[in-house]
N, C-alpha and C positions, 0 to 999 in steps of 0.2 A: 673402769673409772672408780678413784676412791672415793668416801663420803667426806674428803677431806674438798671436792672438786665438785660434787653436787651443791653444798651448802652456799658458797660464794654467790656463786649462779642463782639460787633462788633469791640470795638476800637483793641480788643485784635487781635481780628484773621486777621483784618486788616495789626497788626503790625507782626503778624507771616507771613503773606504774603509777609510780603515786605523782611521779613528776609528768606524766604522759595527758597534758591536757589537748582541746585541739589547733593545734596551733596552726598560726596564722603564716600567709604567705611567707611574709617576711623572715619569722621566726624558721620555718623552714630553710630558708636559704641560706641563714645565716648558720643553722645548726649543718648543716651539707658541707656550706666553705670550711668550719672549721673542722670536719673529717677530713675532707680532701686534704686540706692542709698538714695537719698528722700522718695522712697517710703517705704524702709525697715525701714530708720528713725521713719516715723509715722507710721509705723508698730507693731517698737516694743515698742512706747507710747500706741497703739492700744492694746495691747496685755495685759501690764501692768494695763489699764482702763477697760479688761472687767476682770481678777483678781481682781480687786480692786469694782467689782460691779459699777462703775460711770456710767450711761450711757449718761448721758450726754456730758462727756469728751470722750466718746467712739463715739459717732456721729464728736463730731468737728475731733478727730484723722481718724476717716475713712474717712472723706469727704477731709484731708489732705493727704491723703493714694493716695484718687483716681484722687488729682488734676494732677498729670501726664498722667491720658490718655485723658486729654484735648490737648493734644497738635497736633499740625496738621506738625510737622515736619518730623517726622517719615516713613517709608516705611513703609506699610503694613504688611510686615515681621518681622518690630522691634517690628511694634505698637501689633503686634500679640504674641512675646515675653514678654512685659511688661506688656501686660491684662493676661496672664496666671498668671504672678506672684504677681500682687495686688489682682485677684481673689480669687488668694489660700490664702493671706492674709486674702482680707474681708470674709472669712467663718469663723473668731473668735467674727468678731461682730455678724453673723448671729445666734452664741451659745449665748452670750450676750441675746441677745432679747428674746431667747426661755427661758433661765433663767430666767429671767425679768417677764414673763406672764405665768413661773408658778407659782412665789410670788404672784403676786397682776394682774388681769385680766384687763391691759391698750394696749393691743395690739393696737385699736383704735388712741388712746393718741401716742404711738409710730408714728403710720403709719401718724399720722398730725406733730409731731416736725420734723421727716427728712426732709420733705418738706420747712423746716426753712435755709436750710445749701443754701448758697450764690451764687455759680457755679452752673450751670443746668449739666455737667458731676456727678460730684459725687452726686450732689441728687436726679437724675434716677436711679444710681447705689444703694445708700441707699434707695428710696424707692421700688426697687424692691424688695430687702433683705428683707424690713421689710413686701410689701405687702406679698412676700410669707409666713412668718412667721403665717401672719391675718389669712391666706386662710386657713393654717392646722391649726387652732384655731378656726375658723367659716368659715366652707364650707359654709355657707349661704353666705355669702360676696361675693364668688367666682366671679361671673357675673359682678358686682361692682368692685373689684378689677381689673379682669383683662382689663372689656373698659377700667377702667382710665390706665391704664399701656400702655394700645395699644396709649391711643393719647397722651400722656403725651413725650413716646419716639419721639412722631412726630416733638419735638421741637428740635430733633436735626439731622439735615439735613447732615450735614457733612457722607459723604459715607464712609469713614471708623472708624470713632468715633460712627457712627449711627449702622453700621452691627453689631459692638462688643458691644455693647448697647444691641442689640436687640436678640444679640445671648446668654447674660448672661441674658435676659427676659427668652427665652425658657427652659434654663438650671436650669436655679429658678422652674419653675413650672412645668415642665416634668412630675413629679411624683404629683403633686396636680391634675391635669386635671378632669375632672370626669369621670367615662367611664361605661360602664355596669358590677352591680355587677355580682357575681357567680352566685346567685339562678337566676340573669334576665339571663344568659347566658342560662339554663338549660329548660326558660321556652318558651315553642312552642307557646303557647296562648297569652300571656300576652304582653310584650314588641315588638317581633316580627312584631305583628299584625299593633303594635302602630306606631312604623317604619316605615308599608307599609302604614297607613294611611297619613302617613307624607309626604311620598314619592312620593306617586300618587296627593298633594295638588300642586309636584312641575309641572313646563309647563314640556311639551314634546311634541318634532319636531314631525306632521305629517307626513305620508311620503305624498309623489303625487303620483297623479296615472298615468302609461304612456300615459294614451290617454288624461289627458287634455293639452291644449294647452300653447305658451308658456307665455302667460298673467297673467294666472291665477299662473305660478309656479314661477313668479317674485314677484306676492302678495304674496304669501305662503311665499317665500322666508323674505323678509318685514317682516311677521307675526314672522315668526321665532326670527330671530333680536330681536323684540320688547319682546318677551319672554324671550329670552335670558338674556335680560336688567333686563326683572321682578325679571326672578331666583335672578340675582347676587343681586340685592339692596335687595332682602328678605333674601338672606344672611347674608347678611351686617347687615339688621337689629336684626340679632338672639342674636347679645352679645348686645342689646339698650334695655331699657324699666326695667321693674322689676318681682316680682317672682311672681303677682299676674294677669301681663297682659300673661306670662310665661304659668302658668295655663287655663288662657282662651284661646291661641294658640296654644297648645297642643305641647309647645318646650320642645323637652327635653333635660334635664343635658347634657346627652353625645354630643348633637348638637354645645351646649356652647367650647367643646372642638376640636371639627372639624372646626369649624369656626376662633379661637384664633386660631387655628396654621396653617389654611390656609391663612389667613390676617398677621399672621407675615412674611412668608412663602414671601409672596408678595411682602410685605417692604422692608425687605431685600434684594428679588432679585434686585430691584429698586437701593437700594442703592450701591451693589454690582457689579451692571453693571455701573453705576455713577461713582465706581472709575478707570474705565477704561477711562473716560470721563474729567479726574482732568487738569485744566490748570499748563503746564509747564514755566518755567520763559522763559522771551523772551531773556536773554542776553547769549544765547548758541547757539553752532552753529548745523546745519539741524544733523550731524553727530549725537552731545551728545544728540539731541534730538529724534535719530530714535532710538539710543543704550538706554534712559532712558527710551523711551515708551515699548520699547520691553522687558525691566526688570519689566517697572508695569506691563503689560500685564501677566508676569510669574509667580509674586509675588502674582497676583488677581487670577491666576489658585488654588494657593496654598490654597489661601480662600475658594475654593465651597465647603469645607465641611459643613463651618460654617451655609451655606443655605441648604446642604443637609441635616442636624439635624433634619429641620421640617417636612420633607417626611419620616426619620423615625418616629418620633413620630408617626407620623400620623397610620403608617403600625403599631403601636404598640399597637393603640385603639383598642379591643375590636368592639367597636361601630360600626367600619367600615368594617362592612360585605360587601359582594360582590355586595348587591341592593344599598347598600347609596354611595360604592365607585362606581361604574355603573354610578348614578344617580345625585348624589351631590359630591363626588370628585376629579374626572378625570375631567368630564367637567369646571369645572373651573380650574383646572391646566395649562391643554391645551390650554384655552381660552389665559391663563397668558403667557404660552410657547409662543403663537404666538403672541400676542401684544407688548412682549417687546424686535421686534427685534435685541436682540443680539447674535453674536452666538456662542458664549461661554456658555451663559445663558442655550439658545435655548438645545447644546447639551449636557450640564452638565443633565439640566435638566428631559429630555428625558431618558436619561442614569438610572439615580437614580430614576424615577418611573419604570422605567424596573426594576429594582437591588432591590428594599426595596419590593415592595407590591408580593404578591404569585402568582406565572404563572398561577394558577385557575382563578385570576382575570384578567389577561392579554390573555387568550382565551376565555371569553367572551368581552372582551373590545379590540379587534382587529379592526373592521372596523373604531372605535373611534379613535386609538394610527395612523393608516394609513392614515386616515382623514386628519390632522394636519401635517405630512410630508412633503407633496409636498410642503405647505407655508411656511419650515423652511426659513433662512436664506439662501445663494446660498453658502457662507461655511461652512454650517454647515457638517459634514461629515452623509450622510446618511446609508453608509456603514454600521459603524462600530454601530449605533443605530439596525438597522436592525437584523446584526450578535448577535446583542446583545440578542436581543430576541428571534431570533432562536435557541440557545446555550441551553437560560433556560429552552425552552420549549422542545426541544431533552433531555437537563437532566430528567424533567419532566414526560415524555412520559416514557422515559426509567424506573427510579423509578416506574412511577403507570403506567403501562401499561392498564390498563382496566378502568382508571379514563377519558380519551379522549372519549367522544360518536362519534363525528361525525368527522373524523379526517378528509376527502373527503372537507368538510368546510373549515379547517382552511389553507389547500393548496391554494383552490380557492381563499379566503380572501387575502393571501400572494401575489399570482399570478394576483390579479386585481391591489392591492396595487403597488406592483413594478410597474403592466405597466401605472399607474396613474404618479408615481414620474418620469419616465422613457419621457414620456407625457409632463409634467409640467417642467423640469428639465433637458432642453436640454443641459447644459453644464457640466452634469453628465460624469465624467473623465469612460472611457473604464474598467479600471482597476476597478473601484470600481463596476461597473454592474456584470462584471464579479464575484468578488466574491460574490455580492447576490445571485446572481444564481447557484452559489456552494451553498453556506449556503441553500440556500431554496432548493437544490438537496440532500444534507444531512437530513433536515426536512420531504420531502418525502419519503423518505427512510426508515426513521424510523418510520413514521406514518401508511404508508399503501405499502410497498416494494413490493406487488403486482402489482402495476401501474403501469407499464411498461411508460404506455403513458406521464406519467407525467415526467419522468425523460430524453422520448425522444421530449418532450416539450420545458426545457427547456436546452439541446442540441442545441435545430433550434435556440432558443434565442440569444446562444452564438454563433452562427455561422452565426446568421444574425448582431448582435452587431460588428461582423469582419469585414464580407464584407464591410461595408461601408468605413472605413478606416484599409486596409488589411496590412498596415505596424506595426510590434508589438514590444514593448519593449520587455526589460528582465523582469521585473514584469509580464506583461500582459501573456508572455509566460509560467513563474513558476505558474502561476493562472490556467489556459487551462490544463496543467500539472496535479494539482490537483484539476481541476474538471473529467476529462478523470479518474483521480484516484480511485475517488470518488467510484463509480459504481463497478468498476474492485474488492477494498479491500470490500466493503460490501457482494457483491452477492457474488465472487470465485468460479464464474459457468460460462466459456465461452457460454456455450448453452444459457445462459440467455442474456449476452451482444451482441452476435450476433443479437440478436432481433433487437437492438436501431438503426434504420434508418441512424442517424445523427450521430454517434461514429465515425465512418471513415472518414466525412465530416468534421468534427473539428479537425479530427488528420489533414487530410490534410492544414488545415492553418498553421502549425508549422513549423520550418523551418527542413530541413532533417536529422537536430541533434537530435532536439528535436523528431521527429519520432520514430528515431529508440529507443529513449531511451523507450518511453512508449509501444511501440511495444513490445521492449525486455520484458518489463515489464510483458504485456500481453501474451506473450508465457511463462514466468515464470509461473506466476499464475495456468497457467494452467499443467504444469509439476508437480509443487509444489499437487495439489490437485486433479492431477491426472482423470483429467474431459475428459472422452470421447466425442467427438465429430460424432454423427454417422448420420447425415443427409447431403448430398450432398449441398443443398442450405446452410446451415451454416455453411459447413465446406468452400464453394465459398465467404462468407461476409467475414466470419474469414480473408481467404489469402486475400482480400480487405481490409481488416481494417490495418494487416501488411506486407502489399507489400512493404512497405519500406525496408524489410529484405533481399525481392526476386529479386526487381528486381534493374537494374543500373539507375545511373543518374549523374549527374555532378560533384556535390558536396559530391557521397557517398564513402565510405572508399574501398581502394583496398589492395588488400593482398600484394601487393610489399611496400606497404604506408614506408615511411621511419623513420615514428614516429614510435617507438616500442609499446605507449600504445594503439594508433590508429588502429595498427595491430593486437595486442592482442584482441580490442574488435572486428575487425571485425571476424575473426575467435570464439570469445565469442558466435557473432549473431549466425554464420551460425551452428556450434555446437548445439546452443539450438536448431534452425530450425530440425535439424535432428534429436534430441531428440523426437521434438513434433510430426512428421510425423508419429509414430507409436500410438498417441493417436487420431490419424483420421481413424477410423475403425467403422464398424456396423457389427452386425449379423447377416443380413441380405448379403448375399455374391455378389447378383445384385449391391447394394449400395457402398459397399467396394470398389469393380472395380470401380464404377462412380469416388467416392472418389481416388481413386487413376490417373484415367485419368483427372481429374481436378484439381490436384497435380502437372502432367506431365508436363503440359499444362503453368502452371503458373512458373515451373521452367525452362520452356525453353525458359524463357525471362529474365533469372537473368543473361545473362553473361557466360563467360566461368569459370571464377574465381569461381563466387558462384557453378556451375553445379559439379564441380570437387570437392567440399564438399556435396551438397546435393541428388547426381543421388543413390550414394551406398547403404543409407538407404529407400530410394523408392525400388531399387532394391530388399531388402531383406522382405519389406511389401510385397512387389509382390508375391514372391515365399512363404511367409507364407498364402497366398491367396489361390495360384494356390494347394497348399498342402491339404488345409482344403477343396476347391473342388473337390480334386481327391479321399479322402477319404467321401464327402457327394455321388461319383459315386460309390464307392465302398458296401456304403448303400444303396445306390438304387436299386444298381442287387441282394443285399438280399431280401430287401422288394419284389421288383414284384416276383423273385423265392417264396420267401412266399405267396405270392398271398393278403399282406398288404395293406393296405391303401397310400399313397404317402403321403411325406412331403412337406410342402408350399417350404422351401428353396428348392426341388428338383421342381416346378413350375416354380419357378423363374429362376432357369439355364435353362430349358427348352423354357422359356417364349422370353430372350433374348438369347439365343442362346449360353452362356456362358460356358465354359470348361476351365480346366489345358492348354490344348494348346492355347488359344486365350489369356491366360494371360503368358503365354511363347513368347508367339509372341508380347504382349504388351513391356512384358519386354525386347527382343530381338533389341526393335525400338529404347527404351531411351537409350540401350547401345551404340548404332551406333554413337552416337553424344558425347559419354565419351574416344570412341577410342584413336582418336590421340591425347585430353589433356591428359591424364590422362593413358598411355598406360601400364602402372605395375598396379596401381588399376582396370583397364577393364580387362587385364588378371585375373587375382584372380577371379575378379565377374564373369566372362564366366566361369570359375572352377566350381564355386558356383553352379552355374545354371546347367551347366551341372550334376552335382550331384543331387541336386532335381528334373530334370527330369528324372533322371534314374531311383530315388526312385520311380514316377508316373510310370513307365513301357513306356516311350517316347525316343524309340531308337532312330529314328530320330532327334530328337530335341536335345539330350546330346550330339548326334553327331557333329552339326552342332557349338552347343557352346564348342566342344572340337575342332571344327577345327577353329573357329574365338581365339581360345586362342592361339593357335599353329600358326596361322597367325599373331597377333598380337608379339609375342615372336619372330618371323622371320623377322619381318620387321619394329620392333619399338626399340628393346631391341640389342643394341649395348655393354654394358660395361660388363666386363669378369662376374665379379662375381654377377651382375643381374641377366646372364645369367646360372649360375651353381642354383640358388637360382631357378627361375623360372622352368626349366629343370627339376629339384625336385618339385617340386610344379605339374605339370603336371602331372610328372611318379605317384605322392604315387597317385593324385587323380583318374588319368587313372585305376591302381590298386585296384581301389574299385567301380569301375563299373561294374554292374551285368545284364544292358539290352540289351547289343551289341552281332551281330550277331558273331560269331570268325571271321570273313574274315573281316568287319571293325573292331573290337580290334584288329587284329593281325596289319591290316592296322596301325593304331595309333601306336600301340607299335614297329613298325617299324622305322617312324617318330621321337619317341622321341628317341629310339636308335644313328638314323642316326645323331641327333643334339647335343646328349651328344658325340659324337665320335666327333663332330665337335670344341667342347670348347678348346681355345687356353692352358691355361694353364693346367699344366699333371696334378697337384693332381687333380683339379675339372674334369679334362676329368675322369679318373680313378673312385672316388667315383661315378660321374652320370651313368659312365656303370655300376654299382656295381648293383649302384640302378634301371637300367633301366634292369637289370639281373630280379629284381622280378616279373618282368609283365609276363613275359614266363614261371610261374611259381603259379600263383595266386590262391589262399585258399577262401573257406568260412567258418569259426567256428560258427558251429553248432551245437544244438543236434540233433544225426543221426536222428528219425523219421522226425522232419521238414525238413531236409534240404533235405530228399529224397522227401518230398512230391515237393517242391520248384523245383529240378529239374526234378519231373514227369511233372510237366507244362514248364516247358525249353526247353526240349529235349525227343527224343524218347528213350524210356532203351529197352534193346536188350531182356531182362529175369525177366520179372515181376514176376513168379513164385518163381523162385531161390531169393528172397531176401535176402540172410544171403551173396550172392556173391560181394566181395570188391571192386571189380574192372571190369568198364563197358565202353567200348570201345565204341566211339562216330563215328573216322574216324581214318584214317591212322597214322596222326603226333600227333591230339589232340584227347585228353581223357581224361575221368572224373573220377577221384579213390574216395573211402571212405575208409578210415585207419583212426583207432588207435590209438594214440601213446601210450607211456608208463604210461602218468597218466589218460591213460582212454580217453578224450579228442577227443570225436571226431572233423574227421576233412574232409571239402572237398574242392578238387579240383575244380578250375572253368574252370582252360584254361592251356595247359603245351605244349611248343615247346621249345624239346629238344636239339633240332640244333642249334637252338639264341640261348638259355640261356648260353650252353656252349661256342658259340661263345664271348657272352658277357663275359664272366670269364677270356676265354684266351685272349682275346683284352686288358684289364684289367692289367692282369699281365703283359705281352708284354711292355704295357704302364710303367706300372712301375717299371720295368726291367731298361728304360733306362733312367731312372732319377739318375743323379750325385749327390746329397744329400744322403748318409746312411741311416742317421734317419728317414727322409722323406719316404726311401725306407722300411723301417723294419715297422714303422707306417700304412704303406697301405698295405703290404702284412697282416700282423696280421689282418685284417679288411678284405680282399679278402676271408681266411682261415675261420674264423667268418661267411660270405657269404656261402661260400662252404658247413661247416658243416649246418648251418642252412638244407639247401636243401635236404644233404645226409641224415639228421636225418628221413625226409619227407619220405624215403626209396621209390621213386618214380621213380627212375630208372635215371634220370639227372647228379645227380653228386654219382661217385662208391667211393669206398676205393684206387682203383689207382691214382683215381684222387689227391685224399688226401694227398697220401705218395709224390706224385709227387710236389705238391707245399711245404709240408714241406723240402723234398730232396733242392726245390729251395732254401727256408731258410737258411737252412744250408749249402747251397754255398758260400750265396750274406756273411753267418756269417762268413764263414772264411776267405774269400775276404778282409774283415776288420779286420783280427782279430788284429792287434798292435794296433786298438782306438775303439777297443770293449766298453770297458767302459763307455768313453767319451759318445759312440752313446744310449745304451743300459741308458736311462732317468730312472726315477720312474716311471711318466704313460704308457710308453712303456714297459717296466720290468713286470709292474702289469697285463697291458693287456694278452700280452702271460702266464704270470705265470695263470691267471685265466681259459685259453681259453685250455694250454695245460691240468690244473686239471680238468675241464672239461670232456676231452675227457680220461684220466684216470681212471675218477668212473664211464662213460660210458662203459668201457672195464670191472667194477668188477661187474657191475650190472646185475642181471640173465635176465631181459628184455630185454638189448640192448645190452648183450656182444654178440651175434651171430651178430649183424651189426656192432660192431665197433671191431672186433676180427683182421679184418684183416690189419686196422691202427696200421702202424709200431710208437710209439711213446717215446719208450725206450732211441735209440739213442740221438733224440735231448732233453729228458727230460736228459741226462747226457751232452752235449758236451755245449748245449745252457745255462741251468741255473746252472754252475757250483759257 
């Protein structure tokens, strides 16, 4: 270029400087239209001239085309608008020329007149057009063409004239490059081989060895450097010289294209961090000056694609197998990453060698990519480089699972990595640590999920990254959140998490909200997946890990809370707690117990609130315990009468001394403290219990929890209808207890007698005698052979001989009968005292005799009658047929007492009752089974006077 062509140039941009204030939306747009405009101009003279075959007037129009992206007025964002649109323009000259040189073979001749056009903008842009042209015309030129292209652009410095220069250089020849053909692709010998000779010419670091001193590794160091330097300038020199000193060097083709597009690759980056660097006019104030830098700054984001082009290239060669990327392409990327501290640059950069090249090349090239980290920039975000490459390599992994050899490696590489940057990079924000350490807890995970150690590794990480400064945002917290995650959705096996030393340690940094949410989390899981827990030490970490559920504290949620959602979840917690209580169990029935007294143990430090949710389900593990040891005894006295060998689990109750009664007695302790909270639900549970020790043959013990319920019912339960509800509740369960001596059952049924006579209001006093009528009268349905064997072990029988005899006398009042009935149905008695029962009847009536209500009154006698027959059917000598006619006779008193609001009293469901109760007793009368017992019920009368 002559100084006839430098001058212009300077005066020009001179003059655009001094005109270059920062101009305003508008003034932008306006200044854009009218390039485009221009350029469309000589666009469509351009278009007309290559029609017309001129080429000559085709060069002056293009080079007119392209004097608009000279201008330096522009944002970035315009000036990136207006190079797309002469681009797409100049590809009609680019058909031009290929036309041209297939008439008459002057490509040469072409590629020297562009060089004639006046601007150095448009004839870089025309000679690149035409050198690509040359190059698919004569690949021999290739090497030639493209130095001159590489320095040719250097003349123009301008950062964003220069990128878009440089980026339609790449985009010209993308597809010219040379690269390894098919058959070299295929061949093992040949090219291959030629590569590693190539390869091994370059330096390569030493390592040192630990034991020498530290003189010697300062040389070493030095030495490296110095090679380093070799490598690059013999890089550098691979596009210089020609095709015969090419030959004597053994360069090959495909090297000519690694090199071009790492040296553009370079320029670019230079010029593209430069425009971040552009002087702003001084006549604006700090404001328009922070607001303008901060729109270049966004504008220049917009651009990194234009430099990330040449990293795909690059990943697109062929040539660039995993030895020459290894060996000659990373290392100088890296080298460029880190010398041109910017960190924009730095992390675009980083980013998109992640993203373009294959995660096979990036797990061998790890301890390289980590190398270079600690030196980035101090904003560069290391984080999100990091995540980055952990993502590809989980995808990776995941896709080819048996492609990773040595997964154990590429943790440790991870794991040195972090604590280098961690190291070097002390003003590394909390937040971002933490998420590497997720990310790299996700990577292990997938690599080798056996490791236990590795993921309780880095747990201590994050929980030593806390203690130092223990006060945590809202990020820091949703991070912690989902790294505690992490683990829990991968494995969905408590047994496994309880392992991790430092899982409870990290939950406890969180604040008590955040506890219990992950807590909840953790009992879901395991609900959800149904994971047994059967070893006492893990089932002890477990309640450690979510003690936040069990036990109280300042800030935790209480059942009166006055927030309704606040309430809702705390009852949510304790809910699921009681769920999970019965997936803490073993087979082992030693372990179960422990498991359950380390249960105990931990919920009688929750409070009274939580206890009154959580004691009822421990209660009922108990008794599923004590059940399944009373039937492992019941095997045992088979086996030794067999003269069999013993089972381990009979060892082990032997071992520790364990029995059905010592877990009676366990469960008998946690009630005592559920008493007086909770005094209607510890009634019921003492029920409970009592029934499943009666089932084990434990009189004592039923007893005892029948009289702590009858104590509790006496002395906690005050309001009427609690008390008719309870009273019931005692009598049916009292009724179906089969291991009491008759002096305490009659005892009990004594008691519950005296407390149903006691209830204030008449209908519930009435119905509880009704009901408390059954216990002096108590059945067991059977079929006869068993239930005689049943009470050959109860009771002495007077006539073992005589078995066909029905009826067998125990003592004076009680007796044991086997009858009968009419559909066959055996049946037996357990206990019968004639004297209550009937008392209870007439008490009954008496009672509701004097009740002023009608209906009330017709409603409980038809229920009394009900009663009565039941018993009579029994034909057990309690209730006779006088009895019968006697209370109907009552009926048919109290009915004509009323009879002017007969109607009114006499309902539907009253009507229906008697109507079905008298038919009843009707087809008892025509039936040949039971007409000798019901012959002598008068029922004529009131089936005429009553249901008229």
């Amino acid at each position: 270029m002559s100084r006839k062509d430098k001058t212009p140039k300077i005066s020009q941009k001179n003059q655009e400087q001094k005109k270059t204030p920062t101009t305003q939306v508008g003034e932008q747009t306006q200044l854009l239209d009218s390039l485009k405009a221009a350029a469309r101009r000589s666009g469509f003279y351009l278009q007309r001239s290559v029609q017309e075959g001129k080429l000559s007037d085709s060069i002056k129009q293009a080079g007119e085309m392209l004097n608009g992206l000279r201008s330096s007025s522009l944002s970035p964002k315009n000036y990136y608008d207006l190079y797309l649109f002469v681009s797409d323009e100049l590809r009609y000259f680019g058909l031009l020329l290929r036309e041209s040189i297939k008439k008459e073979p002057i490509a040469s001749i072409i590629y020297r007149d562009v060089q004639f056009t006046s601007r150095i903008i448009p004839r870089l842009y025309l000679l690149i057009t035409a050198g690509a042209v040359v190059i698919e015309n004569n690949p021999k030129k290739t090497r030639e063409i493209l130095l001159d292209l590489l320095e040719m652009c250097k003349g123009v410095p301008h950062p964003t004239r220069g990128l878009f220069l440089r980026h339609y250089l790449s985009q010209m020849t993308k597809d010219l490059l040379p690269d390894i053909s098919e058959s070299e692709k295929g061949s093992k010998n040949g090219n291959e081989k030629e590569i590693e000779k190539e390869i091994e010419k370059e330096p390569k670091n030493q390592k040192s060895n630990e034991n020498e001193n530290k003189n010697e590794k300062k040389n070493e160091n030095k030495n490296v450097k110095i090679k380093k330097e070799e490598s690059k300038t013999e890089n550098n020199k691979n596009l210089q010289g020609n095709e015969n000193e090419d030959k004597k060097n053994n360069v090959l083709p495909w090297m000519i294209s690694i090199n071009f597009t790492i040296q553009n690759l370079i320029e670019m980056n230079k010029l593209w961090i430069r425009i971040q660097h552009q002087k702003l006019p001084g006549n604006i104030s700090k404001l328009e000056r922070v607001s303008s830098r901060i729109k270049l700054t966004e504008e220049r984001k917009d651009l990194c694609s234009l430099v990330g082009t040449n990293l795909v290239r690059l990943s697109q060669l062929d040539s660039v197998t995993l030895e020459v990327y290894k060996e000659r392409v990373l290392p100088i990327l890296l080298e460029q990453i880190e010398q041109c501290g910017d960190k924009i640059a730095q992390s675009y950069l980083t980013e998109a060698i992640i993203l373009v090249f294959p995660d096979e090349y990036h797990i061998h090239t790890l301890p390289d990519l980590f190398s270079i980290l600690p030196n980035l920039h101090q904003e560069v975000n290391i984080k999100n480089i990091i995540i980055l490459l952990i993502e590809r390599l989980i995808n990776f992994a995941n896709n080819n699972p048996k492609s990773i050899e040595n997964t154990f490696l590429i943790t440790q590489i991870f794991s040195k990595g972090i604590s280098s940057i961690t190291r070097k990079r002390t003003s590394l924000p909390r937040i971002h640590l933490l998420s590497i350490l997720n990310g790299l807890m996700k990577l292990s995970l997938c690599l080798h999920p056996q490791r236990i150690d590795f993921i309780n590794h880095m747990l201590s990480s994050c929980v030593k990254s806390i203690a130092i400064q223990k006060k945590l945002t809202k990020d820091e917290i949703n991070e912690i959140l989902s790294i505690l995650s992490t683990p829990l959705d991968f494995y969905n096996d408590l047994n496994i998490l309880v392992q991790l030393e430092n899982y409870s340690m990290l939950i406890d940094t969180l604040p008590n909200e955040n506890r219990r949410i992950i807590s909840l989390k953790f009992l879901e899981n395991g609900l959800n997946t149904l994971t047994i827990v059967s070893s006492p030490k893990k089932v002890s970490k477990l309640l450690e890990i979510t003690k936040v559920l069990f036990l109280d504290s300042k800030d935790s949620i209480s059942e009166n809370e006055e927030d309704e959602n606040l309430k809702s979840l705390f009852f949510r917690e304790q809910y699921t707690v009681c769920r999970f209580i019965h997936l803490l169990r073993s087979e082992n029935i030693a372990k179960s117990f422990k498991i359950l007294q380390i249960i105990a143990d931990t919920f009688s430090s929750g409070g009274t609130r939580r206890i009154k949710i959580t004691i009822p389900p421990l209660v009922f593990s108990a008794l599923q315990l004590a059940n399944g040891i009373r039937q492992l005894e019941k095997e045992k006295k088979k086996i030794l009468n067999n003269n069999n060998k013993e089972n381990k689990d009979h060892d082990n109750l032997e071992d520790i001394g364990l029995s059905a009664k010592k877990i009676f007695e366990f469960i008998h302790k946690i009630m005592t403290s559920l008493t007086k909270l909770l005094p209607l639900k510890s009634l019921k549970l003492f029920l409970q219990c009592a029934l499943a020790s009666d089932k084990c043959n434990f009189e004592p013990i039923a007893y005892e929890f029948m009289t702590k319920a009858i104590l509790v019912y006496n002395d906690h339960l005050k309001d009427p209808k609690t008390q008719y509800q309870m009273i019931n509740y005692i009598s049916s369960t009292l009724q179906t207890l089969r291991a009491f001596h008759p002096d305490n059952y009659s005892l009990l049924c004594n008691q519950c007698g005296g407390y149903s006579a006691k209830l204030n209001i008449a209908p519930h006093q009435v119905r509880a005698i009704v009901t408390c009528s059954y216990l002096f009268l108590s059945i067991i349905k059977q079929p006869l052979n068993i239930a005689y064997k049943e009470i050959k072990e109860k009771i002495e029988i007077q006539d073992e001989k005589n078995k066909n005899k029905k009826i067998v006398k125990v003592e004076k009042v009680k007796k044991i009968i086997e009858y009968k009935r009419p559909s066959n149905e055996p049946v037996l008695l357990y206990f019968i005292d004639v004297k209550r029962l009937l008392g209870c009847i007439s008490r009954a009536i008496r009672v509701a005799g004097s009740l002023m209500e009608p209906s009330l009154l017709f409603e409980l006698l038809i229920e009394i009658l009900n009663t009565c027959l039941y018993f009579f059917e029994l034909d057990s000598g309690a209730v006779n047929s006088s009895f019968i006619n006697t209370l109907l006779d009552l009926i048919l008193q109290k009915k004509s007492e009323n009879e002017s609001n007969w109607k009114q009293l006499l309902t539907k469901p009253i009507y229906n009752f008697y109507y079905l109760t008298f038919k009843h007793i009707k087809l008892c009368k025509k039936n040949k089974e039971t007409k000798r017992l019901f012959k002598p019920i008068k029922i004529e009368k009131i089936l005429k006077d009553f249901l008229k």
